[in-house]
N, C-alpha and C positions, 0 to 999 in steps of 0.2 A: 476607355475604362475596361480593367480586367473583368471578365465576367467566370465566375467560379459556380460551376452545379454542385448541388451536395446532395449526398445518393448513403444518407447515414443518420443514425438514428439520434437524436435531441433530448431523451427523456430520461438519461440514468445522467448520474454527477457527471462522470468520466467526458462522455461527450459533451456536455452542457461545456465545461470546463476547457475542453479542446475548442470549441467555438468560439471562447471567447479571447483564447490567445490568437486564433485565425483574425479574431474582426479587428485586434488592438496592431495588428500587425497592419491591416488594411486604412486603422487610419493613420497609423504613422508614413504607409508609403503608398497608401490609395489617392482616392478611395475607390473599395471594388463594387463590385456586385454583385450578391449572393444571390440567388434559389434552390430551395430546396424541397426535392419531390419525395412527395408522404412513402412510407413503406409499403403501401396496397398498391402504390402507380403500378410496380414491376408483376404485381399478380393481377392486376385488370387488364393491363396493355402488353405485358411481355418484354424481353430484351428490345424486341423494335421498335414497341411503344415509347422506350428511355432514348434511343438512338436518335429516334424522328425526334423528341423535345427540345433534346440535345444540340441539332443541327438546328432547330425552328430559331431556340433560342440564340443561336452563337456563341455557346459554352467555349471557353478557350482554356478550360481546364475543369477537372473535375475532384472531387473528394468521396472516396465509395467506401463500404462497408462490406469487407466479403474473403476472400480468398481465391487464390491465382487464376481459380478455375470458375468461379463465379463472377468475376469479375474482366474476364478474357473477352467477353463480348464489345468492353468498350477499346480496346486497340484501332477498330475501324474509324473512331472519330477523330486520330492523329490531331489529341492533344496532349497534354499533361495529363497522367491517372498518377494519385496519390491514392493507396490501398489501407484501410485500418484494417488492419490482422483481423483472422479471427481464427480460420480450422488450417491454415499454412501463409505460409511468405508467399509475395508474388513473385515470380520469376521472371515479370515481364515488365511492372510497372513499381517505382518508389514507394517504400512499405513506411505506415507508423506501425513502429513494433515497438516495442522495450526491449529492457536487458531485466527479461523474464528470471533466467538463472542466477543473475545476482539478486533478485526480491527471495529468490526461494533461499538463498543463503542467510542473507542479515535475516530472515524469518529463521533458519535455524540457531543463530548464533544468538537471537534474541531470545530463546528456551532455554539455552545451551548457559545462556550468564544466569537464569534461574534454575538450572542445577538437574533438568529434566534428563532422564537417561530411556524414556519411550516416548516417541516420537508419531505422529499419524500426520497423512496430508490427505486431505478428499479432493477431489477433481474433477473437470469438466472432460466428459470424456472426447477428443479425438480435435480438442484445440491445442492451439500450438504453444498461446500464452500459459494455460493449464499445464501442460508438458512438461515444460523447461522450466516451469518455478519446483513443479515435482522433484524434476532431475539435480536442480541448485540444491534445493530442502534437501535429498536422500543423501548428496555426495558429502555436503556439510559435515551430516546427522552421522554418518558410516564415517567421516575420518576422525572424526570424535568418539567412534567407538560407542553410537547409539544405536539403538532399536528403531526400525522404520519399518512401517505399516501404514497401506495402499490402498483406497480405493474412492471407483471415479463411477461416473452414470452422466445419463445424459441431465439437460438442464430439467427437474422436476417441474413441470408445468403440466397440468390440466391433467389428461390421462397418465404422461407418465409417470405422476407422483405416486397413484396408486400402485403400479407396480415395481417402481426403485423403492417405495417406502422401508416395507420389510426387510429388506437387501441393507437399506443403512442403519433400520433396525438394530439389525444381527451383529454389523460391523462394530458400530457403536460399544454395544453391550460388548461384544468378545474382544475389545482393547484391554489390555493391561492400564489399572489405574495405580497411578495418574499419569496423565499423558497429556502432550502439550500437541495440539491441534492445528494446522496451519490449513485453513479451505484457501482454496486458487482464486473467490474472489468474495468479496461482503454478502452477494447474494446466497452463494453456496453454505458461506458459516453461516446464514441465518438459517439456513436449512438444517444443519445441524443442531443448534440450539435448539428452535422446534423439536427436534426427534428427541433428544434429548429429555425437554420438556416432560415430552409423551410418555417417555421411560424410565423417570425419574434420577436421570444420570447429572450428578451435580456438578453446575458449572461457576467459577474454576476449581473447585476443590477435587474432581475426578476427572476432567476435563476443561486444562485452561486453551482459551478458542482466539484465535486469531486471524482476520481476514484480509485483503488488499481491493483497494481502490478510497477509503473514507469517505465512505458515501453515509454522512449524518443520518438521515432516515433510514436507512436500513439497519444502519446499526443501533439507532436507537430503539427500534422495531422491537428487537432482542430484550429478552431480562434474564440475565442482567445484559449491559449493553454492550455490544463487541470491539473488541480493541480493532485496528487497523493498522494498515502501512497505507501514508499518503504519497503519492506519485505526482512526479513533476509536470503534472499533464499541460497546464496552461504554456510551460514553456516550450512544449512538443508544440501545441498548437498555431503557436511564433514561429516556430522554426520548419512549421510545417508550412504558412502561408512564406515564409522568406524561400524555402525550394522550391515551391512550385512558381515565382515572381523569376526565379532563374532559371525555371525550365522555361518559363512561359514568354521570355525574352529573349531566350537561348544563350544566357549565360551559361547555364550546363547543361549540357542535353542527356546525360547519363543515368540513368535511373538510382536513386540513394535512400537508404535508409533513414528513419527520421525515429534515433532513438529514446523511451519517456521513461526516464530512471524512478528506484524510490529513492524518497530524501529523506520522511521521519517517520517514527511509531505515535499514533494518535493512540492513549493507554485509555480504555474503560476498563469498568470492573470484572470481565469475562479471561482477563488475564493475572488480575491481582497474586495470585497465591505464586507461591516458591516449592519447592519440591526440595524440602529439607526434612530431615527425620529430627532432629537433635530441640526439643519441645523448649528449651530458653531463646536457642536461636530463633527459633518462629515468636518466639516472645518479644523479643529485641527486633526483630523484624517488623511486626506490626506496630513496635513505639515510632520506629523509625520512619515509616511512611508516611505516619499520621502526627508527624514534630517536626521533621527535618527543616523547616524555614526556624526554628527556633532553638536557641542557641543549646549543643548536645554535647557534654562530654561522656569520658568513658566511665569517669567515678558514678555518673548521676545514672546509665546503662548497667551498672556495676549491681545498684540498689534494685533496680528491677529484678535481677534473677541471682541464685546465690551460687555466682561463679566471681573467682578473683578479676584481677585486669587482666592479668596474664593470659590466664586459662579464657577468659570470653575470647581474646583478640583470638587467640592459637584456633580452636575452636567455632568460631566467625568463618576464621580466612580456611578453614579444611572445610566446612560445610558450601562458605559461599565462593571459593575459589576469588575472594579481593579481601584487601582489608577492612576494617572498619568505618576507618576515615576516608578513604577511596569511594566505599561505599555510599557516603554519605555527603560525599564530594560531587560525586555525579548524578543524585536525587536531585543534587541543589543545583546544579549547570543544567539538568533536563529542564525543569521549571523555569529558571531564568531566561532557558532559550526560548518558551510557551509564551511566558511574558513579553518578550521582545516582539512579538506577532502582535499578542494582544492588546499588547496597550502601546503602540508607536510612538506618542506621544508623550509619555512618561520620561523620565532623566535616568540615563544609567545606574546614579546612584539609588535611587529610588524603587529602580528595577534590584536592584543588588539587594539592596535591606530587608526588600519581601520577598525574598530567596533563600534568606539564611544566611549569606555574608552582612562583615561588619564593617566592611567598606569595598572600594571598586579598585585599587590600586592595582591588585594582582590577577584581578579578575578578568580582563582581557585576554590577558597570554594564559591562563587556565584555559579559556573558554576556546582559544584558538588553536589549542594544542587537543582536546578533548573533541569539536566538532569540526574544526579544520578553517573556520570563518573567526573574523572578531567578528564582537556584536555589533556592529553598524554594517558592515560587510554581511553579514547574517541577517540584518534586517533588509536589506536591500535584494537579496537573492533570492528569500520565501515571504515577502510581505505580501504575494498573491495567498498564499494558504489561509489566510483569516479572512 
């Protein structure tokens, strides 16, 4: 029996979630055997204290929490180290990393279709994951020809929050509103809400905030609640227990990356608003988000505001950069996709109906062309998210 240490932390979504594609992997080709030592073992005992348990126990691989340099001590146990990132890659040992730079993109690109032309990302300073989502957001935000504004601190905890408070104070208030906010992770956007909170800076209406990891409680923590990018973590966690079954057999012995993509935007209210000037548009916009499963033409859009057909559609697509019907195309395939999660066991058609289609014929090859999956192929890929 494989015996696996874990040398990482349990208590945020992210790992909980990584654990459990590790264990689902163990019992498809276990079964292993985990332990896992508390985070104080390494401050009452030291590096040597983990080494000696390590050997006591007959660890024949390990799972750590740290960076190249923090985690170098375990090379001597000449087994499998699998590293979770944090302040750099390992250079010695198999990294779970993501594809940090592309979150920080589809975060930009996610503003970028709500029409934002200022741009801000707060940051964890001197991590790697924090960096590269920075770096994806800014190259985005700049080849679109937007405004980006910078800044990072360390994690606000205990004392330091007294003295980064002010610091994101000042940040805050001296952004150009409005501005579409991307923090580097759920924990950091809540920190921003908070200040925000403090300083009366209204969110989304001055500040729409967007964080990564979808970690429910902490976003819900927030009011209003904060939107997310959810990340493929349980599958990293599968694919972390299948590399270290190859290191640990010596199917490969080379050390590999074990990449954790994002897959969707989980929308709360802290991103609602659009950054549109044109005051029918925001009219037509709020009927919109609040009917789209209900059946909408343009004559009945027409009677809300007093613009012709013409002039809404022309006027639409220069504000929102889509059409109309596009627009309202893709409200209705977001929700349909939510639905597919949520309710498994419902009938396509049934999922369709309460989406705002009048039937399912087309709706496949819509839905495979828009997210890249049919729905059943879609349901089978993220039915871990729910």
């Amino acid at each position: 029996m494989i015996r696996i240490l874990l040398l990482i932390d349990h208590s945020s979504k992210f790992s909980r979630r990584l654990l459990r594609g590790l264990v689902q992997y163990s019992k498809d080709y276990g079964p292993w055997l985990f332990y896992r030592l508390p985070s104080y073992y390494k401050t009452l005992h030291g590096k040597e204290g983990i080494l000696k348990w390590a050997r006591k126990w007959k660890a024949d691989a390990v799972i750590a929490h740290g960076d190249g340099e923090g985690t170098s001590f375990l090379k001597c146990l000449k087994v499998p180290v699998i590293v979770q990132n944090y302040k750099m890659r390992s250079s010695c040992f198999s990294n779970l990393t993501g594809d940090y730079r592309g979150t920080g993109m589809i975060a930009a690109r996610f503003f970028l279709q709500r029409r934002y032309r200022n741009f801000a990302f707060y940051g964890n300073k001197g991590v790697v994951w924090s960096m590269e989502r920075a770096e994806g957001y800014k190259a985005e935000v700049e080849k679109n020809g937007g405004n980006f504004y910078y800044f990072e601190t360390e994690a606000l905890n205990g004392e330091e929050w007294g003295s980064s408070h002010e610091k994101l104070d000042q940040w805050l208030l001296s952004l150009p509103k409005p501005v579409a906010l991307f923090a580097c992770d759920d924990h950091f956007a809540l920190q921003v809400s908070l200040t925000c909170k403090l300083n009366s800076i209204a969110i989304p209406e001055e500040i729409s905030l967007l964080g990564v990891d979808n970690d429910e409680l902490i976003c819900n923590l927030s009011d209003p609640p904060i939107s997310s990018i959810e990340l493929d973590v349980e599958k990293g966690g599968y694919e972390t227990g299948r590399v270290l079954h190859q290191l640990v057999t010596k199917a490969h012995t080379a050390p590999r990356n074990i990449v954790v993509n994002p897959v969707r935007f989980d929308l709360r209210r802290s991103t609602e608003k659009y950054n549109v000037t044109n005051q029918y548009i925001q009219e037509i916009l709020r009927y919109i988000e609040t009917s789209f499963t209900t059946p909408i033409t343009i004559e009945a859009l027409t009677r809300k505001v007093p613009l012709s057909r013409r002039s809404l559609e022309t006027k639409f697509k220069k504000e929102m950069n889509i059409s109309l019907y596009q627009f309202i195309l893709k409200l209705r395939i977001d929700y349909f996709a939510d639905l597919l999660l949520a309710q498994p066991e419902r009938s396509l058609l049934d999922l369709a109906i309460q989406s705002g289609f009048n039937d399912s014929r087309n709706l496949s090859r819509i839905f495979k062309k828009m997210k890249g999956y049919t729905p059943t192929d879609y349901q089978k890929k993220f039915a871990f998210l729910k």
